[in-house]
GUKE-449309 format. One line per 4 residues: their letters; for each residue y, x, z of C-alpha. Coordinates in steps of 0.02 Angstrom, whole numbers, plus 50000, padded with zeros to 5 digits. Example, Ala and Ser with C-alpha at 12.3 -4.5 7.8 and 13.67 -1.06 7.14 Angstrom:
as	49775,50615,50390 ~ 49947,50684,50357
***
This chain:
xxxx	48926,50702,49786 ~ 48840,50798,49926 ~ 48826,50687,50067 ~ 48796,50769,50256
xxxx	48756,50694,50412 ~ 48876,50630,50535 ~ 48816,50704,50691 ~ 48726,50591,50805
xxxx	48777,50424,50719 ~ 48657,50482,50576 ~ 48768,50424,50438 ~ 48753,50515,50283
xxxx	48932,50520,50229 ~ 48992,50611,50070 ~ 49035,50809,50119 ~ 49200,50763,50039
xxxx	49284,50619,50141 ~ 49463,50559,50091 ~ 49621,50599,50203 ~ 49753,50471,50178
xxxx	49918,50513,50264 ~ 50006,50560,50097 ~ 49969,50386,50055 ~ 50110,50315,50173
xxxx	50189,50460,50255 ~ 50262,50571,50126 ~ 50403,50565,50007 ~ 50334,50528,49834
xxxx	50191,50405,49870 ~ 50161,50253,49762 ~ 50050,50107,49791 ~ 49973,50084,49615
xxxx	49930,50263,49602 ~ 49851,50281,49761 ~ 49742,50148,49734 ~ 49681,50221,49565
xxxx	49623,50366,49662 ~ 49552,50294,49790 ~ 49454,50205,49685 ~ 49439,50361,49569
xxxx	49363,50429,49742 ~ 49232,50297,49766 ~ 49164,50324,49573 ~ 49134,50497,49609
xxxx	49026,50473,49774 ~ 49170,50493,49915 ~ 49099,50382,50061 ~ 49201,50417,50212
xxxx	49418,50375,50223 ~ 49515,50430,50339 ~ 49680,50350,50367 ~ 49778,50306,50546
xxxx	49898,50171,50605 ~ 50040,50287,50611 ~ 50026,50291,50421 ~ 50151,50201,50373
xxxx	50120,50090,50528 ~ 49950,50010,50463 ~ 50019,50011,50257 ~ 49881,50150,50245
xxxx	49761,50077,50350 ~ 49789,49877,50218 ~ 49778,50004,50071 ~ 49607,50056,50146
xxxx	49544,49885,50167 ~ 49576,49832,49989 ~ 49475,49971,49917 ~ 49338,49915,50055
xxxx	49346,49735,49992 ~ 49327,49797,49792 ~ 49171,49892,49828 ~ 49064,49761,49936
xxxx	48905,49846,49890 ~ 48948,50028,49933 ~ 48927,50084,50100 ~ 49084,50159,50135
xxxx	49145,50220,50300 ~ 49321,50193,50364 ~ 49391,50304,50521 ~ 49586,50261,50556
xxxx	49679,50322,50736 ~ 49774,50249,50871 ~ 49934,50332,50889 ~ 49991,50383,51066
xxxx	50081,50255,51152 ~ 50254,50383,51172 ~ 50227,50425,50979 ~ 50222,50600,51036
xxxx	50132,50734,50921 ~ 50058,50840,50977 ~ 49997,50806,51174 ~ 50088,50902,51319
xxxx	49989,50952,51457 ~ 50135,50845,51547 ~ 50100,50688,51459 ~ 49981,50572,51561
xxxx	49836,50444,51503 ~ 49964,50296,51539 ~ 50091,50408,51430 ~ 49984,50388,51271
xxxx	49826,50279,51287 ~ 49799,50158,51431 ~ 49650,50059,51434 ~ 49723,49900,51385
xxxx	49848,49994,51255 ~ 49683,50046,51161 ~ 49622,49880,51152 ~ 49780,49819,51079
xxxx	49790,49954,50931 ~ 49607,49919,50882 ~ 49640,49745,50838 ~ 49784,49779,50749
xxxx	49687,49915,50635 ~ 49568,49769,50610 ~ 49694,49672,50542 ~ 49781,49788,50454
xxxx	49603,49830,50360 ~ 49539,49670,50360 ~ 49362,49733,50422 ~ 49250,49670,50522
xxxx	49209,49826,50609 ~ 49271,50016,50586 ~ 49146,50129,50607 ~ 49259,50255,50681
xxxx	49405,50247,50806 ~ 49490,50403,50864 ~ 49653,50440,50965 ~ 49751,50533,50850
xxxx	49814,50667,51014 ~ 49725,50722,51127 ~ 49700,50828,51310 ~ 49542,50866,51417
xxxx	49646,50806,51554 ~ 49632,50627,51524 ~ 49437,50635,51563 ~ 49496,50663,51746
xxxx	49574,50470,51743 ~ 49428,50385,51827 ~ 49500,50241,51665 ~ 49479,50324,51524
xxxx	49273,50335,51515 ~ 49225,50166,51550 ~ 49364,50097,51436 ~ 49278,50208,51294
xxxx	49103,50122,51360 ~ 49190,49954,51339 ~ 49266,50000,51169 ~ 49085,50025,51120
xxxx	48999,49881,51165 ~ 49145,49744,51092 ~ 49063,49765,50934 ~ 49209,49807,50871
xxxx	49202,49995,50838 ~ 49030,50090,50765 ~ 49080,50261,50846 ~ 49229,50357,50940
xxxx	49323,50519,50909 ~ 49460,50635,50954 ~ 49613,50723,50842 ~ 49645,50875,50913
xxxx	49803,50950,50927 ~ 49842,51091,50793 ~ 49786,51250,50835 ~ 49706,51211,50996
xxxx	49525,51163,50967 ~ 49483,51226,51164 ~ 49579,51067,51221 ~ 49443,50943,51158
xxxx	49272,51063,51197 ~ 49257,50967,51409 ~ 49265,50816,51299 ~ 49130,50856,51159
xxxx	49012,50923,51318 ~ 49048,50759,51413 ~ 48955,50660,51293 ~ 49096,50542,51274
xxxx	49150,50580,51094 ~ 49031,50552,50941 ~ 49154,50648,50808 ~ 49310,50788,50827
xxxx	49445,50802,50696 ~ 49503,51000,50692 ~ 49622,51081,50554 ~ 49492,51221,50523
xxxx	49546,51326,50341 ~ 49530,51515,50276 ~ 49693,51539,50391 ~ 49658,51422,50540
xxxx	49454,51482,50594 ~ 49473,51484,50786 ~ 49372,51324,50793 ~ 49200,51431,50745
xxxx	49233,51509,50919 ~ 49194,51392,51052 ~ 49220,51213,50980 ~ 49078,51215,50836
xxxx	48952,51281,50952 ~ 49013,51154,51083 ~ 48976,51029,50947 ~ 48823,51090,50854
xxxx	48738,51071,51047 ~ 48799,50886,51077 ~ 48778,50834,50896 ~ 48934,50770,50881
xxxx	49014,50750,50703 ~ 49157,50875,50654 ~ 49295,50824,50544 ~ 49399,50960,50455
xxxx	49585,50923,50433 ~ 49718,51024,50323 ~ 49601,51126,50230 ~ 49733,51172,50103
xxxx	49857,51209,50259 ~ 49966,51071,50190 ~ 49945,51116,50011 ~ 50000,51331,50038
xxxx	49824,51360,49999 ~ 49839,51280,49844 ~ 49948,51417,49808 ~ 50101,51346,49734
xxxx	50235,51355,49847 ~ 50380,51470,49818 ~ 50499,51551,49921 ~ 50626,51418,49877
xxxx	50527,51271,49886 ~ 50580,51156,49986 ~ 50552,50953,49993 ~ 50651,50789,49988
xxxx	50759,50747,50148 ~ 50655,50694,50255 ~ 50506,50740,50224 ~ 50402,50848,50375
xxxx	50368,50956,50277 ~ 50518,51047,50276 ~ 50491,51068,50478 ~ 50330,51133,50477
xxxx	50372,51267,50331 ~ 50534,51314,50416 ~ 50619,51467,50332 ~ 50501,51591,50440
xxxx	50343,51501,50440 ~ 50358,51486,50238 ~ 50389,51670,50199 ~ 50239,51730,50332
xxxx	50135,51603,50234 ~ 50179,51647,50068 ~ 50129,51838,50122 ~ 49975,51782,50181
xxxx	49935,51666,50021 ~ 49961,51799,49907 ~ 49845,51936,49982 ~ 49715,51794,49957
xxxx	49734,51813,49758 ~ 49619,51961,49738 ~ 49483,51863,49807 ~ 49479,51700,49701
xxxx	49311,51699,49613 ~ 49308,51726,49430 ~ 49336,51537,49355 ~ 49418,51464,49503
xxxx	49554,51427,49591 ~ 49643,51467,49756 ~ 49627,51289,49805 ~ 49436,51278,49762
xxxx	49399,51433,49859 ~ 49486,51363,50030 ~ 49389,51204,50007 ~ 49233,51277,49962
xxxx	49270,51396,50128 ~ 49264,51262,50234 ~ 49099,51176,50142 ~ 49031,51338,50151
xxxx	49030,51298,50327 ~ 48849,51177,50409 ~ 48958,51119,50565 ~ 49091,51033,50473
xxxx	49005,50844,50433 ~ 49175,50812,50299 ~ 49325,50878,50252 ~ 49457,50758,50222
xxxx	49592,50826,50103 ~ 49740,50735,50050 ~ 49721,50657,49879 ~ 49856,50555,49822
xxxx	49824,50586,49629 ~ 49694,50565,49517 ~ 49719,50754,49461 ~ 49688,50782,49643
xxxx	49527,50682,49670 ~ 49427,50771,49518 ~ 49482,50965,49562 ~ 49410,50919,49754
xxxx	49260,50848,49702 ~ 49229,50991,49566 ~ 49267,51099,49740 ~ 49116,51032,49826
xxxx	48992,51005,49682 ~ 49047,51204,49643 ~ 48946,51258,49814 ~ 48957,51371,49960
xxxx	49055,51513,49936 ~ 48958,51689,49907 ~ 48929,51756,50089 ~ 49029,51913,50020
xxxx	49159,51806,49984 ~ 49151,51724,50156 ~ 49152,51883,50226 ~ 49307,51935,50173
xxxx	49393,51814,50208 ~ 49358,51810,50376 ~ 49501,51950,50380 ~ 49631,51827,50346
xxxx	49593,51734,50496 ~ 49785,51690,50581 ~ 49781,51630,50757 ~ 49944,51528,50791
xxx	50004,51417,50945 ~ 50100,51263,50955 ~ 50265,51291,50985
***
């Protein structure tokens, strides 16, 4: 596995990381076969799992920590989040630092993902929303200082919304994040504009979320598809979103390199990429953990195959 280094922490963490929300917040996920590729994962060189409280409220983050505890010798890095205190997703511009993460409210949620993991220490905290207008709450950067020093966290980071990677830039240039988690795919590339820069001058780690644009990049959804009740899913490909995607995902085809896949030419887009530090697809299946890995030991993309597919850039807004 290709390892990279995570910005100005200097940890050299597999270019591959492991994103873990299917693991407890999906339809379909199973316990047993979760762990198998997790630890599937860890064979295979993946160093750096990303999971949250809001999985499953901490069943993610106690999966996590048992994989951890197998695997005493590796040095593996866990990240988790602290959801907002209103369980809001994403962050209004309304919504206020006491709305979602008061001092003392931080404090609180990092003990319990210590518990949950059963670590000692997590080498990455983040806030899992996020808006530039908290650093204006004289609060919120000396309780970040004081997260620091309890010896309880090795680093801090910020989620950003989807599709805004501006709202998170005044924080990168403050100096008071060491990482940023951005959904950055073929389709989503708006965070090369300002927010990569932004980071490449601070040195400040970039995580890359949803490279597979919740799995229509892996080119198998159908106009019909649909998912069990329940499942978000079925919000965020809504009858119009789904058909404008499935447009999109087929005038991708042509491109695939000879030999591939759809799927290993979005991940290899973003790996094709020096800013991002690791990508962190979801991998709940074994099947899933060998194709990624093939992705990344496959290579950057050809730069003619990078530049075309810089046409199929989509800029979209929250609604």
């Amino acid at each position: 596995m290709n390892t990279r280094t995570f910005g100005r922490t200097g940890w050299q963490v597999s270019e591959l990381g492991y994103g873990m929300w299917g693991m407890a917040g999906w339809t379909g996920s199973d316990d047993q076969e979760s762990l198998q590729s997790l630890e599937r994962a860890v064979e295979l060189g993946c160093t750096f799992f990303d999971t949250a409280w809001a999985y499953g409220e901490g069943h993610s983050e106690r999966l996590l920590g048992q994989i951890f505890r197998s695997h005493p010798s590796e040095r593996l890095y866990a990240a988790t989040k602290i959801p907002p205190k209103n369980r809001k997703w994403p962050a209004r511009p309304e919504f206020t630092l006491d709305d979602c993460y008061p001092p003392e409210y931080i404090d609180e949620y990092v003990d319990r993902s210590l518990a949950n993991t059963g670590l000692p220490v997590l080498d990455l905290i983040q806030l899992h929303t996020w808006s530039d207008e908290w650093l204006q709450d004289e609060r919120f950067v000396p309780a970040i200082e004081k997260l620091r020093q309890s010896g309880k966290v090795r680093a801090v980071g910020i989620s950003l919304n989807r599709w805004e990677p501006w709202n998170g830039i005044e924080a990168v240039r403050a100096g008071v994040v060491d990482s940023v988690q951005v959904v950055y795919n073929i389709f989503d590339q708006n965070p090369e504009d300002e927010l990569y820069p932004a980071c490449r001058a601070a040195n400040v780690a970039v995580i890359a979320r949803v490279p597979l644009d919740e799995g229509s990049l892996t080119g198998t959804l159908t106009a019909d598809f649909t998912w069990p009740s329940g499942d978000w899913r079925n919000l965020y490909f809504n009858a119009d979103n789904l058909k404008a995607t499935l447009g999109r995902v087929e005038a991708l085809r042509t491109l695939v390199p000879e030999g591939s896949t759809l799927a290993d030419m979005a991940l290899r887009f973003v790996l094709s990429n020096p800013d991002v530090a690791t990508v962190i697809p979801g991998m709940r299946r074994l099947r899933h953990v060998e194709a990624n890995v093939a992705a990344s030991e496959a290579g950057p993309l050809d730069a003619a195959v990078l530049t075309a597919l810089r046409a199929h850039r989509w800029d979209r807004r929250q609604p």
